[in-house]
N, C-alpha and C positions, 0 to 999 in steps of 0.2 A: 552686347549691343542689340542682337538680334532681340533678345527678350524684353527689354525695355521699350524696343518697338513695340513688340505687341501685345504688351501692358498698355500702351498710351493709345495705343488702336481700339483698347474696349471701353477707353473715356470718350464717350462723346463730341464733347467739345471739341478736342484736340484731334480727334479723326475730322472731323471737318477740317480745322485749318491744316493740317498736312495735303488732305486731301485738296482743300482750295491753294496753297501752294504750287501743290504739285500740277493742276491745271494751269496755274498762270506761266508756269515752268514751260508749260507745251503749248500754250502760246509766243512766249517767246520766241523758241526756239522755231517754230512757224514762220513768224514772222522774220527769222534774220537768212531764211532761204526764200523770200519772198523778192523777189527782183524788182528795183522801181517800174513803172512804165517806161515805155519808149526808150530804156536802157539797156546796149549789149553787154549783157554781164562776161560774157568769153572775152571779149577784146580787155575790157577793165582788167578780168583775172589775168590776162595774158603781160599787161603790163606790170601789171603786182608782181608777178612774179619773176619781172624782168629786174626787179627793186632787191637791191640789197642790202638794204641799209640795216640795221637794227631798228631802229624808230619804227618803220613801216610794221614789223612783223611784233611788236609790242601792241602798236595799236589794234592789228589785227585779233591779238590773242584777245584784248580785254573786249572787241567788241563778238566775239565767238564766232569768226568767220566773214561777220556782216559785211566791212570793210572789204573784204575780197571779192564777197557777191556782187556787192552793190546794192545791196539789200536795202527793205523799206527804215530797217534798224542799225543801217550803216554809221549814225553819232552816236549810236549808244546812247547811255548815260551819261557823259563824260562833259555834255553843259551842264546839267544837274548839278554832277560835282564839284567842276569849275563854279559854278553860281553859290552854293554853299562856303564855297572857302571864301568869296570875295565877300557874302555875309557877315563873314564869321570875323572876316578885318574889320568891316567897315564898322559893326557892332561896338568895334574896338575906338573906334575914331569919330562917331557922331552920335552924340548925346541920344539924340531924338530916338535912337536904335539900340540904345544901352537901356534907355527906360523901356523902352517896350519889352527887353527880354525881362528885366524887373518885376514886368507886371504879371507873371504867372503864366498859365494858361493859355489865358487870353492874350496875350503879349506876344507867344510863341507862334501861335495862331497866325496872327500878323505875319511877323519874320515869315512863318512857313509860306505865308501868301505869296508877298514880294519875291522870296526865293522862286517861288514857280513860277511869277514870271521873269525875272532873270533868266530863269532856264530856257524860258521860248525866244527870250531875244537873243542869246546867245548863242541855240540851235539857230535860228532863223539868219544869224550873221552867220558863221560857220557852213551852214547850208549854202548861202550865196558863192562864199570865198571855195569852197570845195565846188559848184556847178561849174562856175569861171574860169576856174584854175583846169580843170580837167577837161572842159570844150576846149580852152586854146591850149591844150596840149594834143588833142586832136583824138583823147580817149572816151569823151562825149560826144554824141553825133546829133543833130538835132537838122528838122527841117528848115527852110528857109525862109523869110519873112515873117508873116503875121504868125503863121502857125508853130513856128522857131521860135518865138516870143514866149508862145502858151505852153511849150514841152519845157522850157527853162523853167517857168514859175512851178509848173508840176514837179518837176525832180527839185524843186526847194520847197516846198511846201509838204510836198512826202516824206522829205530827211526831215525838217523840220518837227512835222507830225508825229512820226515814228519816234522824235528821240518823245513827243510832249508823253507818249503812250509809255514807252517805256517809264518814264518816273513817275505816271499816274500807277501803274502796276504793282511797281515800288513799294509806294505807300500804301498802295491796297492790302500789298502782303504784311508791310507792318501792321496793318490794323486789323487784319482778319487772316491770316497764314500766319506761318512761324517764323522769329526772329526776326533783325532787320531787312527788308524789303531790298533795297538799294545794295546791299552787301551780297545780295542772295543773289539778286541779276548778274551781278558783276560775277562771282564765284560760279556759277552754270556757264557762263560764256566761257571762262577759262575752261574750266574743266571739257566743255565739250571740245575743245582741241585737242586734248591731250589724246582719242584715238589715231588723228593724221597725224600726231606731230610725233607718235610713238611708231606710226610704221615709217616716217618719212627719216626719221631714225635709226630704224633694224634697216631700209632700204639700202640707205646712205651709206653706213659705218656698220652696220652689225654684218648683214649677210652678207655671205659668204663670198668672196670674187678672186678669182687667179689673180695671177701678176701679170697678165696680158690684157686684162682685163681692168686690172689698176693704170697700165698705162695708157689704154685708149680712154679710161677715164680722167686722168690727169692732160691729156692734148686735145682734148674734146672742147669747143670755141665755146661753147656754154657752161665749162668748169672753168671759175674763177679761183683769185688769189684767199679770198674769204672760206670757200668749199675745199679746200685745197690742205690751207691751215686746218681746219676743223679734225680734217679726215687725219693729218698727220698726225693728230695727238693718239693716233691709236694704230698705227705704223710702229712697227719693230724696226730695230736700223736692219736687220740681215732682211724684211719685206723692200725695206730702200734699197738695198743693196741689189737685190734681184730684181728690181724694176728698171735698174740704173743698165742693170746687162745687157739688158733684150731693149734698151734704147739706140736707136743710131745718133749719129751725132750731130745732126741736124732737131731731132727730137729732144736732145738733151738740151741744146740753145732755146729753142720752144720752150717748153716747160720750165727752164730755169728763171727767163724771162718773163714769165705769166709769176711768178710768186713773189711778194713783198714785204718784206721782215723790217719791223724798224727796231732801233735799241740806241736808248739816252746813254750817255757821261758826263757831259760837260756840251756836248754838242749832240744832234740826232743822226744817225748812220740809216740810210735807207729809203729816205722819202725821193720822189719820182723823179726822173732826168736827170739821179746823180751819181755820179764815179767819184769815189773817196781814192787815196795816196795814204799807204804809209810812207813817212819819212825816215831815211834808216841810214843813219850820219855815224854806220861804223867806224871804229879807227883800232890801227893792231894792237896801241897800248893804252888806251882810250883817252888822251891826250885831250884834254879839257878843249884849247884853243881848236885842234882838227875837228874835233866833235863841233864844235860852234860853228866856225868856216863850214861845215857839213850843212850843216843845219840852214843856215843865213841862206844858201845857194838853193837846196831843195826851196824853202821856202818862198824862195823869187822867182821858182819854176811852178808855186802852185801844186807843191806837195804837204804833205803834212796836215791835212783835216781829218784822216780817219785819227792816228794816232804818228807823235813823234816818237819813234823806238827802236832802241839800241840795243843791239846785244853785244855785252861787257867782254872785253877779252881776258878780266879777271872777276872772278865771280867771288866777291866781298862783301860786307857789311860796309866798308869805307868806300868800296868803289862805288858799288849802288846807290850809297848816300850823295858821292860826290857828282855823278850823273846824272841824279834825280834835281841836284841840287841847280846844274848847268843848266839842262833843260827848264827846269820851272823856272829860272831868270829870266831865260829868254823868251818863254810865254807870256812871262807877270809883266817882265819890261814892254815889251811889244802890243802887250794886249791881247796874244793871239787866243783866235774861238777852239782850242783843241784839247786831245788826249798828250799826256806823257807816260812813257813807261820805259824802263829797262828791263831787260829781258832773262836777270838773274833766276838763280833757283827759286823756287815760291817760298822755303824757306830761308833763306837768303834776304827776300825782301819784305816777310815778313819779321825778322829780329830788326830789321833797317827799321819799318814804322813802329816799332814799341820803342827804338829807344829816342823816340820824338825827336829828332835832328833832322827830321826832312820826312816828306813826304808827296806822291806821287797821284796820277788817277787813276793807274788801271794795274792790275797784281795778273802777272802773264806765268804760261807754264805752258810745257809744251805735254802731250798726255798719248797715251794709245789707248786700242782696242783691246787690249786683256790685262787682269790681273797682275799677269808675271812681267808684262810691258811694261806696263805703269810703276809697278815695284823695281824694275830697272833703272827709272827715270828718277829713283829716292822719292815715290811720292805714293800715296791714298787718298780718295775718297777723303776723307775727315779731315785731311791734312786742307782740300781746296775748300771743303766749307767751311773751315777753321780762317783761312784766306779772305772767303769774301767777307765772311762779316764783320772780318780785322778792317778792311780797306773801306766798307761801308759808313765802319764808326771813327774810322783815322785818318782815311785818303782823302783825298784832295776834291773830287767828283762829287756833281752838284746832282747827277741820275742815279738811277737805282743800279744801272749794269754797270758791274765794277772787273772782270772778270775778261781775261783775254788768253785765248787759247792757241795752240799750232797742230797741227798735225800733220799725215803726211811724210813722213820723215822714213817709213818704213820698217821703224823700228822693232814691229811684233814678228819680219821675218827673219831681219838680221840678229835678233836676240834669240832666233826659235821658240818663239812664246805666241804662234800663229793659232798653232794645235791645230795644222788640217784645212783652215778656212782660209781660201785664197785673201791677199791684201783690199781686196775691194771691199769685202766684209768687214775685215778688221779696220778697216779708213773710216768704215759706218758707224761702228761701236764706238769710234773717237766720238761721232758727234752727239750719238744717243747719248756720252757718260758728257759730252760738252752743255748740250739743252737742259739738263737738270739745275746748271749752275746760272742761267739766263746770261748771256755773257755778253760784253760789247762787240768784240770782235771775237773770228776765227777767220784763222788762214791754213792752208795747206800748202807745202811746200815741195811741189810737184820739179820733180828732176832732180832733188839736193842730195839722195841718195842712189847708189844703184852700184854694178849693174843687175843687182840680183831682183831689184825692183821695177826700173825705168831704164829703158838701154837707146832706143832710139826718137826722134820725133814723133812717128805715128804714135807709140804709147806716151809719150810725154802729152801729146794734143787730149787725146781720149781719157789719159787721169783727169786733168786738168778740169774738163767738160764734166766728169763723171761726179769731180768730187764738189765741186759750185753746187749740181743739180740736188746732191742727196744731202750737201749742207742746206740749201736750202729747204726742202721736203721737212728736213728736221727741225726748221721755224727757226734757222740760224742766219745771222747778218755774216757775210760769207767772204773772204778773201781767197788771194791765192797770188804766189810767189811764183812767177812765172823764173822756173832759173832751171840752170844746168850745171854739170860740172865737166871739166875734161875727159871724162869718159864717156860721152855722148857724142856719138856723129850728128850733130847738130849747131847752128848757131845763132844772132842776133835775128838774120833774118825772119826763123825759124819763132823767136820767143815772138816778135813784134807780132806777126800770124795768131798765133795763139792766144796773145793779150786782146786782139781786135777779136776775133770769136769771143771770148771769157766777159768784154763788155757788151758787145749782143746778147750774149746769155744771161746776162745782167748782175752779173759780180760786183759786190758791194764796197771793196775796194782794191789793189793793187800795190807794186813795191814800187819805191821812189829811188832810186841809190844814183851817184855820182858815177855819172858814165856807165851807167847797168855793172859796175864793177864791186863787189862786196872783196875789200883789199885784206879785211880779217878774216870772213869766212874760207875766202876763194873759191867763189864762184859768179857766175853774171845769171844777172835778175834782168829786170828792167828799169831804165833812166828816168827823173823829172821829164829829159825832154819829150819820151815814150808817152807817159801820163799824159801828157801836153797835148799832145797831137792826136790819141786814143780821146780824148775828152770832143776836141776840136770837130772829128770827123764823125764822132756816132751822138754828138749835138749833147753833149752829158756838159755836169755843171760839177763842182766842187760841193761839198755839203753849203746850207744858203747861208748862215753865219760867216763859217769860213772864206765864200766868193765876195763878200761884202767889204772883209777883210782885206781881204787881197787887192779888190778895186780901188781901196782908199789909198792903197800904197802904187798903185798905179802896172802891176803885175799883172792883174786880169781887166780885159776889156771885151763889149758886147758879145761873149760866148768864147773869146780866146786869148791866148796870151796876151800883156797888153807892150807899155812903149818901156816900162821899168824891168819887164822879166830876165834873169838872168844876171842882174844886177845886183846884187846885194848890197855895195857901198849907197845904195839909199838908206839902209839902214843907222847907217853913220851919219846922214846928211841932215837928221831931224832930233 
């Protein structure tokens, strides 16, 4: 490459236009640190930077910065462009501009005319709508009266001017520089970001930061849910894991609260002021009609929008068929906006959908944090991605996240498959092996095991906290099974506590059971009427499909239960 430059540097000709290039190059770049008049460029930047949007920092790149300054090049080229493409339609739609391209040369000539002034009308409108739009937002400042008048017309006349300069440039390079002109502007702007945007880069995610240091970054009021995500993609779960220690548990509610993970099925899990329910209509021998009865009653309490899900007290090809089969009646019939799933083995409910007799929307499995855990559980790697893209091409779900996960359970200490690293770590490696599979749900199942895991409230409260926050961290839609079992000195009062923190910290959804009582498992979770009242008081809503649902049948009303809740013989009445 190098040679062929300077082969083309002893031609004449071509050393001029590299060279006339490469000046119009350093004017550009001139001009897009050039600040209009009477404009504070710090206040502008300080609001830009307050922007998060993607849009913003696109436009940003393609005008190289200009857009941040406030610079005299702050439109860029991008009337230009805009003006060429509505050419290039209209050429298509009105004779009179089909023949002029016709006519050769001269024809084109034309068009390039009209195009350029297109361009100044379209800078010169953009100008206007950008000065107005930015004074009543209060990040242009201008004097008052007569003189206020004159600074207006000058910051539209200079954007204006600046973009007419920039596509006279353009063309100059086409016709006397190298290559396309307009393509060249556009390509230097980019490229000159790429040195901020590559240390803004090493700053953010590359270099080097303790885990004390990750966490006063994580509860810092100026790290949002956007930065947060980013950084996670490059988070080890055992970095989560150690950040999750040295948090208190006020900090945990903080931070878990600042992050916002959404993930489709059939409905969206995640978007703002909402508390999802699973509905969980166990029965000891899963008795088609209790299962139903289950169901009808959570639902008239306003449970059941994250997912309706059961775990089978017989774990079958005919049983899972026959449940998939109960539940999706009761969906199809009713119309409801939700997930279904039963809670068999993943193989289990995968021979269910090959042999087409039913079919479901979410393929559940419960997973750990190591190898010999998971091989415990009769499951691999291959086996869940063999799952989702069964359930993708078979299931029932209208979203991409097919996939619903548990953890929690303890499993990697009571199996001895910890190897060393306390449970915290191993609860992490659940969700790192969970995020690979993008999943709809995950829950943890804090208190279901123990006492070699969880023995009294304070650690029950603090798992519960620990494990929201590092699910989240891990870009996961996050639940949690607030329950116990008799060996815990602990009780209702105790779960009701900790379900009202776990919605502060903004837990994506929670367990729905009749009477907090799980009569197959044996243990107490928490009630529909729990979710009720937990929604009620921290002002949270049901997913917005699902509460639309539910108002039509007269169960939820302006933000709470409504005159039908509790009722399910409505269900019979229509």
């Amino acid at each position: 490459m190098l040679e062929t430059l300077r082969n083309a540097f002893k031609i004449k000709d071509i050393r001029k236009k590299i060279i006339f290039t490469f000046l119009m190059l350093i004017v550009i770049r001139i001009g897009s640190c050039l600040p209009i008049p009477g404009v504070d460029s710090d206040v502008f930047a300080n609001w830009f930077a307050s922007q998060t949007a993607d849009g913003m920092g696109f436009f940003d790149a393609i005008t190289g910065g200009s857009f941040y300054r406030m610079s005299i090049f702050a439109l860029n080229i991008t009337p230009y462009i805009t003006s060429s493409i509505i050419m290039q339609l209209l050429t298509i739609a009105i004779p009179k501009l089909e023949e002029m391209q016709r006519d050769g040369e001269e024809g084109r000539k034309k068009i390039a005319e009209i195009t350029r002034y297109l361009t100044v009308a379209l800078a010169l409108i953009e100008a206007v709508a950008m000065t107005i739009g930015f004074r009543r937002g209060g990040y242009l400042e201008f004097s008052s009266g007569y003189q206020g008048v004159l600074d207006i017309i000058m910051v539209i006349f200079t954007l204006t001017a600046g973009s007419a300069v920039l596509m006279w440039i353009g063309e100059r390079i086409t016709e006397k520089g190298v290559g396309n002109g307009i393509s060249i502007v556009l390509t230097v702007n980019i490229i000159s970001r790429m040195p901020s945007d590559l240390s803004l880069l090493y700053e953010n995610f590359i270099k080097g930061k303790t885990i004390q240091e990750m966490r006063e970054w994580i509860l810092d009021d100026t790290t949002d849910s956007d930065k947060i995500m980013r950084a996670s993609r490059g988070l080890t779960s055992e970095a989560i894991a150690a950040i999750s220690k040295i948090m208190g548990n006020m900090d945990l509610i903080l931070a878990g609260s600042k992050m916002h993970i959404t993930a489709t099925c059939n409905t969206t899990i995640g978007t703002e002021n909402v508390l999802a329910a699973r509905l969980q209509p166990n029965h000891p021998v899963d008795d088609v009609e209790g299962v139903t009865a289950s169901t009808l009653e959570g639902l008239s309490y306003g449970s059941g929008d994250a997912v309706i899900g059961l775990n089978p007290a017989i774990d079958t090809v005919d049983s899972t068929l026959a449940i998939w089969k109960t539940l999706g009646d009761i969906r199809d019939k009713y119309q409801i906006p939700t997930q279904t799933c039963v809670l068999s083995h993943v193989t289990t409910q995968m021979e269910a959908l090959r042999s087409g007799q039913g079919s479901a929307d979410l393929c559940f499995q419960s997973i750990a944090g190591s190898e010999a855990a998971l091989s415990a559980f009769g499951v691999t790697t291959e086996m869940l991605e063999e799952a989702e893209m069964l359930f993708k091409e078979k299931g029932h779900a209208k979203g991409p996240n097919v996939m619903y996960f548990e953890t929690g359970q303890g499993s990697e200490l009571s199996s001895s498959a910890a190897f060393g690293a306390d449970q915290q770590t191993m609860e992490c490696r659940c969700y790192g092996l969970a995020r690979h599979y993008h999943p709809f749900l995950v829950n943890t199942v804090v208190g279901f095991m123990g006492p070699e895991y969880i023995y009294d409230t304070k650690q029950l409260t603090r798992a519960a906290l620990e494990d929201v926050f590092c699910g989240h961290l891990h870009g996961l839609p996050m639940g949690c099974d607030v329950c116990y079992t008799n060996h815990m000195p602990t009780d209702q009062n105790d779960s009701e506590t900790i379900l009202t923190l776990l919605g502060t910290a903004g837990v994506h959804y929670v367990m729905g059971l009749p009477q907090a009582d799980d009569i197959m498992l044996m243990y107490q979770s928490t009630s529909y009427h729990d979710v009720a009242s937990v929604r009620q008081l921290l002002k949270k809503q049901p997913i917005p499909e699902f509460r639309q649902w539910l108002e039509k049948w007269g169960f939820w009303e302006n933000g709470h239960l409504g005159r039908n809740a509790g009722d399910p013989s409505v269900f019979f009445a229509k």
